[in-house]
C-alpha atoms as one frame of an Amber mdcrd trajectory, in Angstrom:
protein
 -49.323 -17.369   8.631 -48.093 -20.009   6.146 -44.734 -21.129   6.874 -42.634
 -21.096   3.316 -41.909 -24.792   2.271 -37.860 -24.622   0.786 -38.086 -26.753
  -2.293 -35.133 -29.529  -1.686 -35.320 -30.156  -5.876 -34.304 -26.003  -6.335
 -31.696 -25.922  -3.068 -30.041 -29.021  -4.811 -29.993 -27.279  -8.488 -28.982
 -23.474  -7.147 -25.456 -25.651  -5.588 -25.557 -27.572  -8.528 -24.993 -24.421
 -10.796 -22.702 -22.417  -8.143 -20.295 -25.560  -7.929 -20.586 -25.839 -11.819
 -19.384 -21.867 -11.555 -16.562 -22.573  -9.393 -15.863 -25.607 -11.579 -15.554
 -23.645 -14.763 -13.220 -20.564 -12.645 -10.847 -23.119 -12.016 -10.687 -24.624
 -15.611 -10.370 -21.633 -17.213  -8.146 -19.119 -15.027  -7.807 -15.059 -15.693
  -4.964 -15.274 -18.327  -4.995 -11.457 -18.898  -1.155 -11.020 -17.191  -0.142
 -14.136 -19.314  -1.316 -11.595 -22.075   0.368  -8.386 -21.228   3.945 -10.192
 -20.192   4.068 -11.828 -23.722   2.691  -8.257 -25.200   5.302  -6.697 -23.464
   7.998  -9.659 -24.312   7.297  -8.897 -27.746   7.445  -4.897 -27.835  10.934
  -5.621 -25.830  11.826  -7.641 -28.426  11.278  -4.661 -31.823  13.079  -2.833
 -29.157  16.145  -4.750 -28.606  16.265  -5.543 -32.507  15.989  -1.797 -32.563
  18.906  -1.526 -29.975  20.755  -4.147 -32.061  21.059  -2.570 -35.091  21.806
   1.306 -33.589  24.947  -1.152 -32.182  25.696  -2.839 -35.497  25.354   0.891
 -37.572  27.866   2.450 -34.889  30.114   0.195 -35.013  31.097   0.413 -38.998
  31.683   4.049 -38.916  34.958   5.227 -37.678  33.133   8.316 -35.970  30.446
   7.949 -34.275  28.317  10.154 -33.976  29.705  11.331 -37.701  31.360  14.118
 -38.180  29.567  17.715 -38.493  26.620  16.143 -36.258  25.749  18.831 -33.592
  26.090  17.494 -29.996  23.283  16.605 -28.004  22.429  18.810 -25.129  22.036
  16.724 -21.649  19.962  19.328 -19.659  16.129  18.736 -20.982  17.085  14.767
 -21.642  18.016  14.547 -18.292  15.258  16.264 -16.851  13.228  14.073 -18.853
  14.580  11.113 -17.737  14.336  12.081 -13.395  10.571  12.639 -14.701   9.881
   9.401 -16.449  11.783   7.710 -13.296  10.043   9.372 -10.668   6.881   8.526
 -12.335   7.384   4.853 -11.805   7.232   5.991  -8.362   4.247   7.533  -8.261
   1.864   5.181 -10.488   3.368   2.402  -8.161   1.511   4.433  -5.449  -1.851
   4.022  -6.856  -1.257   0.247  -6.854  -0.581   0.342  -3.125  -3.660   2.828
  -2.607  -6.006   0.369  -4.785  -5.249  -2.406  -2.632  -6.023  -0.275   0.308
  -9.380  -0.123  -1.428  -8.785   4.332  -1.953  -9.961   4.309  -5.126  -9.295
   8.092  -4.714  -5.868   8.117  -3.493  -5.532   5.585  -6.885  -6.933   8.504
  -9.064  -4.987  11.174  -7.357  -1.782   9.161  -8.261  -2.835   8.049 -11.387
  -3.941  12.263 -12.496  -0.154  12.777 -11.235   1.274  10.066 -13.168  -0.435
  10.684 -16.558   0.175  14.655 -16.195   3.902  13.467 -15.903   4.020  11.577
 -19.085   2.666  14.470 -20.820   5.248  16.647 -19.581   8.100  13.879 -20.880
   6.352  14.064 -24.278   6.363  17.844 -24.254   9.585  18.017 -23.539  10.530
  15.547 -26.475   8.419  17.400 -28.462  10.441  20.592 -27.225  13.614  19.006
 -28.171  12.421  17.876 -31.337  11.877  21.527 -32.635  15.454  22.806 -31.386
  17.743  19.978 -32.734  20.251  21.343 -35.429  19.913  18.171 -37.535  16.763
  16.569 -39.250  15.671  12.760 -40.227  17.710  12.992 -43.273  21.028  14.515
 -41.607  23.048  11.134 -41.122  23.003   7.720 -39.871  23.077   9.247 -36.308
  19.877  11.243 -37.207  17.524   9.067 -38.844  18.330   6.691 -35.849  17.548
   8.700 -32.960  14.566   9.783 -34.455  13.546   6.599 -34.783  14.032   5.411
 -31.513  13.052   8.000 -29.446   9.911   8.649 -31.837   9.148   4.959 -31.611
   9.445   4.852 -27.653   7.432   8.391 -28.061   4.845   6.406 -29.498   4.877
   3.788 -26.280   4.819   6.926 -23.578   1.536   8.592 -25.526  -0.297   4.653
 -25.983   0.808   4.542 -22.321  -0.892   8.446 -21.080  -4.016   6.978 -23.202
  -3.896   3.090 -21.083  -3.752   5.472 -17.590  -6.228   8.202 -18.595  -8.574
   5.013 -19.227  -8.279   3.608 -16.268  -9.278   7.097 -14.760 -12.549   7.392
 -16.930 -13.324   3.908 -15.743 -12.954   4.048 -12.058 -15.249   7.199 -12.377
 -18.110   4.344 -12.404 -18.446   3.705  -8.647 -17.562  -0.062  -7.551 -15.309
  -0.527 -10.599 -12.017  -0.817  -9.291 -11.361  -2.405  -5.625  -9.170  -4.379
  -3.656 -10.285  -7.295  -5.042 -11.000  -5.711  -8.690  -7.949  -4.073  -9.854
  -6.661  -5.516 -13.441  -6.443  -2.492 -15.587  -4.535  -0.772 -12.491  -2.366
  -3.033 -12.451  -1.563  -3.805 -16.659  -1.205   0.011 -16.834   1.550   0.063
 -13.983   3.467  -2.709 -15.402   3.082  -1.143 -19.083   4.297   2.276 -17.678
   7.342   0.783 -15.616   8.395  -1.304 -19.179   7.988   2.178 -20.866  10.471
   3.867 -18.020  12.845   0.988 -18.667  13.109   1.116 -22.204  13.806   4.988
 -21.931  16.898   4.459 -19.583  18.571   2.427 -22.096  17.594   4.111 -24.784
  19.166   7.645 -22.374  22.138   5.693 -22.152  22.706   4.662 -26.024  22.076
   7.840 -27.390  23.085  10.804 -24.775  25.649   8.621 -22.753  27.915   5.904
 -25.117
């Protein structure tokens, strides 16, 4: 038998490219979190501008909301809001599980957290079609629909970002413990999401 002669010029290029490899990892790091805290930074910001001017419009009028505007029930906001909470919860426990390398405990969590943002949006949607005012109504009416249509619009891009990550971890070695990314952006998008809503509970339900 011929004994298999290692070839000292192909050893010395094979390290040659690994260390290049390593080399180019280090000079150019995984900026995708950079990416989604200045995404978010920026979303908070058309929020708080949002937030800003509700303030400024509420605080010319005399009444507020004006008069004739129907009051706003509590109940279904409020059960809305435990939801949206509790799901912060629950999508945090797919992060855990993920890092325990269960990618199935991570979908479990993940089915429970995206069936839970659909419920919040049916429930807006619910409230929508029993208010006793419209866009038009007042000052008080064109801005709640605004802002809880525009945070609306956050919870359903957020359902999509989750239901996403499920399709993807369907292909096997996707996700791990050491591969986890999109896990994670969507958990930090949907806890932004929850903590928009409790202001936004608190400006227009609460003050």
């Amino acid at each position: 038998m011929q004994s298999q002669t290692i070839d000292p010029a192909k050893t010395a290029l094979n390290h040659h490219h690994t260390a290049t490899a390593e080399a180019d990892h280090e000079e150019h790091p995984d900026h995708r979190l950079f990416g989604l805290v200045m995404f978010l930074v920026a979303e908070g910001m058309i929020f708080m501008g949002l937030f800003g001017a509700y303030l400024a419009m509420r605080s010319t009028v005399p009444v507020w909301p004006p008069e004739g505007t129907p009051e706003l029930e509590l109940l279904l906001p409020g059960v809305n809001t435990i939801n949206l909470i509790a799901s912060s919860f629950v999508i945090h426990n797919a992060d855990t599980a993920i890092k325990k390398n269960d990618v199935r405990g991570m979908q479990i969590w993940f089915g429970i957290t995206a069936a839970m943002g659909i419920l919040f949006l049916v429930g807006q949607v619910y409230e929508y079609t029993h208010l006793e005012f419209g866009l038009t109504t007042n000052l008080f009416a064109s801005a709640f629909y605004v802002l809880t249509g525009f945070h609306g619009l956050h919870v359903t891009l957020g359902v999509v970002a989750i239901l996403a990550v499920l399709w993807r971890s369907l292909s096997k070695g996707h996700y791990s413990n050491e591969h986890h990314f999109g896990i994670e952006a969507a958990e930090i998008y949907w806890h932004f999401v929850d903590v928009i809503w409790i202001i936004l509970f608190g400006l227009l339900y609460l003050l």
